[in-house]
C-alpha positions as CSV (number, residue, x, y, z in Angstrom):
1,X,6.3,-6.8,-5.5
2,X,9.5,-7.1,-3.7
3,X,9.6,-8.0,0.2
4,X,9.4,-4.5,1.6
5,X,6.3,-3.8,-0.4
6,X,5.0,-7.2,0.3
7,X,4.9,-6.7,4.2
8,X,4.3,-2.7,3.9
9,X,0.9,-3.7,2.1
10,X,0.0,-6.0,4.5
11,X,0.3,-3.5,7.4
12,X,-2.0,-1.0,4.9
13,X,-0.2,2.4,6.0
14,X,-2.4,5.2,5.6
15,X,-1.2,8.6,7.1
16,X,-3.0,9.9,10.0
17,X,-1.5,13.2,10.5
18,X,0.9,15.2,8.2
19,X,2.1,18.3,10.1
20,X,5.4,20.3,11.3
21,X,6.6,21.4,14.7
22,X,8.4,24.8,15.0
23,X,10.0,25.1,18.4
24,X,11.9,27.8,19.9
25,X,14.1,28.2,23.6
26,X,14.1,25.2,25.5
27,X,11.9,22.6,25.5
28,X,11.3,18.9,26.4
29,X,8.0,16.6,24.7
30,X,6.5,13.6,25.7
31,X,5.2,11.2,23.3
32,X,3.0,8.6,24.9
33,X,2.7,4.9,23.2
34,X,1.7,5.3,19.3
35,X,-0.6,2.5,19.0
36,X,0.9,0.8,16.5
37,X,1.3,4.2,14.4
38,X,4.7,4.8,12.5
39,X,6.4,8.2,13.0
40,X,8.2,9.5,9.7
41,X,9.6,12.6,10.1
42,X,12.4,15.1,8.9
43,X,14.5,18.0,10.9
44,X,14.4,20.9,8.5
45,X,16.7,23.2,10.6
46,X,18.1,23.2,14.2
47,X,18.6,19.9,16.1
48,X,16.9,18.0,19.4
49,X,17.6,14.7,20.9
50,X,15.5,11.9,20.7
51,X,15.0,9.6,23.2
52,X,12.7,6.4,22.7
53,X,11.9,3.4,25.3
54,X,13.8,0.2,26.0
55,X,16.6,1.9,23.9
56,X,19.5,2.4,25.6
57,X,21.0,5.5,23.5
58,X,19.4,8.8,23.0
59,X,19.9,9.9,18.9
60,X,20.8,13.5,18.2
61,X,19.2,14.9,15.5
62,X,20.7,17.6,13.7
63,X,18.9,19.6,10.0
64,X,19.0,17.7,7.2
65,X,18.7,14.2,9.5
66,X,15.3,11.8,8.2
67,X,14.3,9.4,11.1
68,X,11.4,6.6,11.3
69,X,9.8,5.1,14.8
70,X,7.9,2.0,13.6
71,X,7.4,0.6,16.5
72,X,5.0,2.4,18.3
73,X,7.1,3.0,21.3
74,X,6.5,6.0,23.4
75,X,9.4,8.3,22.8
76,X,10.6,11.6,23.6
77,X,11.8,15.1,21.8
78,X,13.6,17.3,23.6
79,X,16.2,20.2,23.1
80,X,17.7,18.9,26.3
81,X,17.0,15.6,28.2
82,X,17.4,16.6,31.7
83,X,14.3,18.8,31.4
84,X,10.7,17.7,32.9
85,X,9.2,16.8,29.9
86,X,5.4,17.8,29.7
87,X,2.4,15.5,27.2
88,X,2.2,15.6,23.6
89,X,-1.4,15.9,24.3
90,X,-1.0,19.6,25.6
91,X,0.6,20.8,22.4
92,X,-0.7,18.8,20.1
93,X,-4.3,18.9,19.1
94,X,-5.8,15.7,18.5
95,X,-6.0,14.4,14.8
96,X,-5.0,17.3,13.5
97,X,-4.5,17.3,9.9
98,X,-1.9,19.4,8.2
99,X,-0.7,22.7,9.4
100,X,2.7,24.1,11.9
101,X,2.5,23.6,16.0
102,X,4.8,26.3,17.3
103,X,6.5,26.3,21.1
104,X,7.9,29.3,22.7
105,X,7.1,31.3,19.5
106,X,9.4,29.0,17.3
107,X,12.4,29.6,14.9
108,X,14.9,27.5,16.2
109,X,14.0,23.7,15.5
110,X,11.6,22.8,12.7
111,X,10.3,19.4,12.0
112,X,8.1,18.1,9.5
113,X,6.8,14.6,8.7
114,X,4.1,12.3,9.3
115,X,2.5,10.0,11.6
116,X,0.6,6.8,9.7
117,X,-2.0,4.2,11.2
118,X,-2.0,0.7,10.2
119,X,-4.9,-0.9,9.7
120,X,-3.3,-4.9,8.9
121,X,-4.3,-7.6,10.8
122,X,-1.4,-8.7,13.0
123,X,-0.1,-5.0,12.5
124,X,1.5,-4.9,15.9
125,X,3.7,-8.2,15.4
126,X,4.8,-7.1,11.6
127,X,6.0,-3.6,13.1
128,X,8.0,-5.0,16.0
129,X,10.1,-6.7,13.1
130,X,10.7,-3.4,12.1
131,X,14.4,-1.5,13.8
132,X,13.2,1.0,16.4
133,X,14.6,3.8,15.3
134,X,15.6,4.3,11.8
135,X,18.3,7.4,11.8
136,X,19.3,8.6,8.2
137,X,22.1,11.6,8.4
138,X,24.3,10.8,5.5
139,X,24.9,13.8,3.2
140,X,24.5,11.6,0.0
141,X,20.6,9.7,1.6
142,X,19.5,13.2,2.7
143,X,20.0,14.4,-0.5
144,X,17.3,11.2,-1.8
145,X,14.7,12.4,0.8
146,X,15.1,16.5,0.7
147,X,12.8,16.7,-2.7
148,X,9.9,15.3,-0.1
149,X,10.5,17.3,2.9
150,X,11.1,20.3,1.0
151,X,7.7,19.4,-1.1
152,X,5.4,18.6,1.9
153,X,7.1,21.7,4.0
154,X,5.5,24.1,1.4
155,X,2.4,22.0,1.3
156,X,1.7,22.6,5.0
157,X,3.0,26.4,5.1
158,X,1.1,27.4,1.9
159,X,-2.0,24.7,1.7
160,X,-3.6,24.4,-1.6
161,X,-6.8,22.5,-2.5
162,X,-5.5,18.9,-2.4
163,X,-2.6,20.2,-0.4
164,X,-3.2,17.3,2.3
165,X,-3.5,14.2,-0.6
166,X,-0.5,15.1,-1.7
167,X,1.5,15.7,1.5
168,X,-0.1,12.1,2.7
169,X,1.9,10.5,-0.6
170,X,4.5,12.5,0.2
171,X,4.7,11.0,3.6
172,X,4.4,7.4,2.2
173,X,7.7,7.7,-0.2
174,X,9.3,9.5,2.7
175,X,8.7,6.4,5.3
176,X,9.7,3.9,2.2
177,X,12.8,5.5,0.9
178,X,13.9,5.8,5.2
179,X,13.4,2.1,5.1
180,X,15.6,1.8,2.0
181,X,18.2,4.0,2.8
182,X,18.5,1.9,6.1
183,X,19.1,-1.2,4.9
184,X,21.7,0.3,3.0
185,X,23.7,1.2,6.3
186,X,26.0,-0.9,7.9
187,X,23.1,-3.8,9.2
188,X,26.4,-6.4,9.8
189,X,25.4,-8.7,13.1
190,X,21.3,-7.8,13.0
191,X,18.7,-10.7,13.4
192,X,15.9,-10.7,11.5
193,X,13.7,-10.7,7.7
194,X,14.2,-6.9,7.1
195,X,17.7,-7.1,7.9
196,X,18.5,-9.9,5.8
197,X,17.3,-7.7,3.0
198,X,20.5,-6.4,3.3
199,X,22.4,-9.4,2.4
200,X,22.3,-10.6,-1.2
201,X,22.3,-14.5,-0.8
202,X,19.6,-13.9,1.8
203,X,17.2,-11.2,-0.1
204,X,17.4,-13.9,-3.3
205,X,15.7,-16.4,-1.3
206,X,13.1,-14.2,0.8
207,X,12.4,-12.6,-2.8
208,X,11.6,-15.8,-4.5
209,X,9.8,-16.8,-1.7
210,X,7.2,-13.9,-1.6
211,X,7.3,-13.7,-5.5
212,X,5.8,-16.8,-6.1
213,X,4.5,-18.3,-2.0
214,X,2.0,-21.1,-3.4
215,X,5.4,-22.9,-5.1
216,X,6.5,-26.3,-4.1
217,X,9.6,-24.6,-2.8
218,X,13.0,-26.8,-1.3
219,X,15.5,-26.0,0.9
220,X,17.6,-27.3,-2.3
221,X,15.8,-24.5,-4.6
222,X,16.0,-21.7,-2.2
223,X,19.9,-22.3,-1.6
224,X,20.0,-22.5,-5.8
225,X,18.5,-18.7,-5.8
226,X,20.9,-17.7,-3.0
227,X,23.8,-19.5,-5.1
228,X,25.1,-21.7,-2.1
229,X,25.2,-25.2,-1.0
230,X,22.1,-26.3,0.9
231,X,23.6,-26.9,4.4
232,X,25.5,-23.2,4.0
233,X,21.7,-21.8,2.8
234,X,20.3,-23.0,6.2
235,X,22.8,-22.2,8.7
236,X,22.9,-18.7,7.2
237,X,19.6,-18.4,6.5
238,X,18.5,-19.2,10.4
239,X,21.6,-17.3,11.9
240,X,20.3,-14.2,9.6
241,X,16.4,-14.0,9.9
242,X,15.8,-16.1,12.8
243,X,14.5,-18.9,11.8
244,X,14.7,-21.9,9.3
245,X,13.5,-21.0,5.6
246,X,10.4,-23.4,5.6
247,X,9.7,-22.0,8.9
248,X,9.7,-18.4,7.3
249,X,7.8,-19.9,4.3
250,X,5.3,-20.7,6.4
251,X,4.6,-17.8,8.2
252,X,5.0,-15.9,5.2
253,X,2.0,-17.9,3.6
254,X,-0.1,-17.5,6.9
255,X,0.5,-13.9,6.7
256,X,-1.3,-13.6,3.2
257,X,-3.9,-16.1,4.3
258,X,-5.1,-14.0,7.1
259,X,-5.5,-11.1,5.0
260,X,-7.5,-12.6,2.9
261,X,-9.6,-14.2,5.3
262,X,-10.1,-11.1,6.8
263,X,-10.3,-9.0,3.5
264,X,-12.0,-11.4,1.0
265,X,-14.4,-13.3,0.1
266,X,-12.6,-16.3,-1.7
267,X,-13.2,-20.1,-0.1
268,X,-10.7,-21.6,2.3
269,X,-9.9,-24.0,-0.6
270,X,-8.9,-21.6,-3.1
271,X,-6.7,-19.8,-0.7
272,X,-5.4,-22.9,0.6
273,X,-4.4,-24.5,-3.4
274,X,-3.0,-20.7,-4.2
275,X,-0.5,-21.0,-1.2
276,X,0.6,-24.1,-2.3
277,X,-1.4,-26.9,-0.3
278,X,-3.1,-29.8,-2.0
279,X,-6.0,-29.7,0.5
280,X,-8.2,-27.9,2.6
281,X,-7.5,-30.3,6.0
282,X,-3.9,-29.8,5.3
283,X,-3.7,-25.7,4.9
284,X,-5.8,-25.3,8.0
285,X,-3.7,-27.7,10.1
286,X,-0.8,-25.3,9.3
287,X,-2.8,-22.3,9.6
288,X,-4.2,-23.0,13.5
289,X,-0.6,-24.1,14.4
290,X,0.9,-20.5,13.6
291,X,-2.6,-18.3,14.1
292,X,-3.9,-20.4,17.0
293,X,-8.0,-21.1,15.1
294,X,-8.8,-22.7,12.3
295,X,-9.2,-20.3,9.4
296,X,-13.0,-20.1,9.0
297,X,-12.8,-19.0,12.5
298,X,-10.5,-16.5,11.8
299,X,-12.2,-15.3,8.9
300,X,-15.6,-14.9,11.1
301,X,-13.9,-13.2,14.3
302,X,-11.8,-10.7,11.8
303,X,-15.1,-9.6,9.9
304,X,-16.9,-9.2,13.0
305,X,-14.1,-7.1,14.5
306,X,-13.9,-5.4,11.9
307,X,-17.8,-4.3,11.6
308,X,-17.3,-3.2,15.1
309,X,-14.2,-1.3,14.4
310,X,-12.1,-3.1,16.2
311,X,-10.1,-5.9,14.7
312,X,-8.5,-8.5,16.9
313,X,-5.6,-11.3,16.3
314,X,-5.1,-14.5,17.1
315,X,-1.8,-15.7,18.5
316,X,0.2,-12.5,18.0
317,X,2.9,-14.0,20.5
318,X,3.5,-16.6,18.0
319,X,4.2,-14.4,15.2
320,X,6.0,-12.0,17.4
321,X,8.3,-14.3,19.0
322,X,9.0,-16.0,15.1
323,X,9.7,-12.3,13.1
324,X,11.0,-10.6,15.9
C-alpha cells in the first residue's frame, strides 16, 4: 500500500453515522469535541461558514465545496457567526444512522456526508498529523467527488435494503479522495509526513520506507530513492516532515508493532526480525523508548483494554510531539 493507506489502516476508519442536514432561515450549530471521529462531508446546495477551534479563520462553504475535520476539534456550522449557536445534541439524535435532519423546515442549505470512528491504537496522535480542515472548492476536484455525494444523497433520500453499506463505502472513498485532492493543493511551507506526500523527492523515500519497513535501510539508500545527495536528503527530509529519516523510520516501525501487539497473536521475536531487528532485547529497547513499556506490556494492557472496551496508549505525547 502506499503511505496514505498505510496510516488510514492503522487508524481502522469505520463510519459511524452517514446522514444529511437540510436547513432553512438562519441558523447557528454547535459541534462539541468528536472524540477522535473524522467529519467528511459535502455542501450539496446553499452555503454556511464553518468555524473550527484553535483556527484562526472561519472557511465559507459554498454548493459543490467537499471538506474533512480529522482532528476531532469541536467546530461550528452556521449561516452566520454572530448568532448564539445552540448544541448538536438538540438537533441531532444520537447515533443515528442514515436519513435527513431538517432546521426551520429546510430548503436552503443541504449537506450530506459522514462522520467515522477510529478504532487504531494511538488514533488520537495519527489524526492530529492530519490538516484541520481539509477545504476542496476547485471546479475540476469537485467534479472527482460529485459521483459520491450525488450517490450517497439518493441513498439516504430513497433508502434501499443495503442502502446504509453502501453509503458507509461511499463515505470511505469520499474522506480518501478529500485527502488526495488536498495534497494536490498548494501544501508549499507545511511541516509534516502527510504534507511531504506532496513533494516527490520526499514521498519516494516515505514510500520505500513503508513498502518494505523490516529493510536494513541508510540514509545513503533513502537519498538514492529521492534522487539527491545524502546531506541534501536529510536537511530536506527533517525541514519537510519534522524530523530525521531514521527518526521517522522508527516510529514508523513502532506504529506497526503496536498494532500487532494489540491485534495479533504473533511472538515479540517474529515482529521484532519482520521490522528489521536482529534480536528481541534490541527491538524492545527501541520500542519502550518511543511507546514508553516494553512490548509484552503493551501487548497485555492493549488486549485488556480492549476486552473492556476501552483501549488505552502509552506515551501518546511522544508520538504527538514527533508526527505532529
Amino acid at each position: 500500500m502506499d503511505p496514505l493507506s498505510d496510516v488510514l489502516s492503522l487508524l481502522k476508519p469505520r463510519s459511524y453515522v452517514s446522514a444529511g442536514f437540510d436547513a432553512g432561515g438562519d441558523w447557528s450549530i454547535q459541534f462539541a469535541d468528536q472524540h477522535e471521529r473524522i467529519k467528511c462531508y459535502a455542501v450539496v446546495s446553499g452555503g454556511c461558514w464553518l468555524s473550527v477551534e484553535d483556527v484562526s479563520d472561519p472557511v465559507r462553504l459554498e454548493g459543490g465545496d467537499c471538506f474533512v475535520l480529522p482532528s476531532g476539534r469541536p467546530f461550528r456550522l452556521a449561516s452566520d457567526l454572530s448568532l448564539q449557536p445552540v448544541e448538536a445534541g438538540t438537533i441531532f439524535p444520537p447515533a443515528r444512522a442514515g436519513g435527513v435532519v431538517s432546521v426551520n423546515g429546510g430548503g436552503d442549505f443541504f449537506l450530506v456526508g459522514s462522520r467515522f470512528a477510529v478504532s487504531g491504537q494511538n488514533a488520537g496522535a495519527l489524526l492530529r498529523t492530519l490538516p484541520p480542515i481539509v477545504h476542496i472548492r476547485r471546479d475540476s476536484d469537485q467534479a472527482a467527488l460529485r459521483w459520491s455525494v450525488e450517490r450517497m444523497m439518493h441513498e439516504l433520500r430513497e433508502p434501499q435494503p443495503g442502502s446504509f453499506l453502501i453509503a458507509q463505502h461511499l463515505a470511505h472513498m469520499m474522506l480518501v479522495q478529500a485527502l488526495r485532492l488536498h495534497l494536490a493543493e498548494e501544501v508549499k511551507g507545511r511541516v509534516g509526513w502527510f504534507f511531504a506526500l506532496a513533494d516527490k523527492q520526499m514521498c519516494a523515500a516515505i514510500t520505500a520506507m513503508h513498502a518494505a519497513p523490516g529493510y536494513r535501510w541508510t540514509l545513503q539508500e533513502l537519498a538514492r530513492r529521492a534522487c539527491m545527495s545524502r546531506s541534501a536528503f536529510a536537511m530536506k527530509f527533517k525541514a519537510t516532515v519534522g524530523e530525521t529519516p531514521m527518526d521517522y523510520l522508527t516510529r514508523w516501525r513502532m506504529l506497526l508493532a503496536a498494532d500487532r501487539l494489540a491485534n495479533s497473536n504473533d511472538p515479540i521475536s517474529a515482529i521484532a526480525l519482520s521490522l528489521g531487528y536482529e534480536s528481541e532485547s534490541a527491538f524492545s529497547t527501541a520500542f519502550r523508548r518511543e511507546m514508553g513499556g516494553s512490548p509484552r506490556q503493551y501487548s497485555l494492557e492493549q488486549k485488556h483494554a480492549s476486552s473492556q472496551g476501552a483501549p488505552t496508549v502509552l506515551r501518546a505525547d511522544r508520538l504527538e510531539a514527533a508526527t505532529g
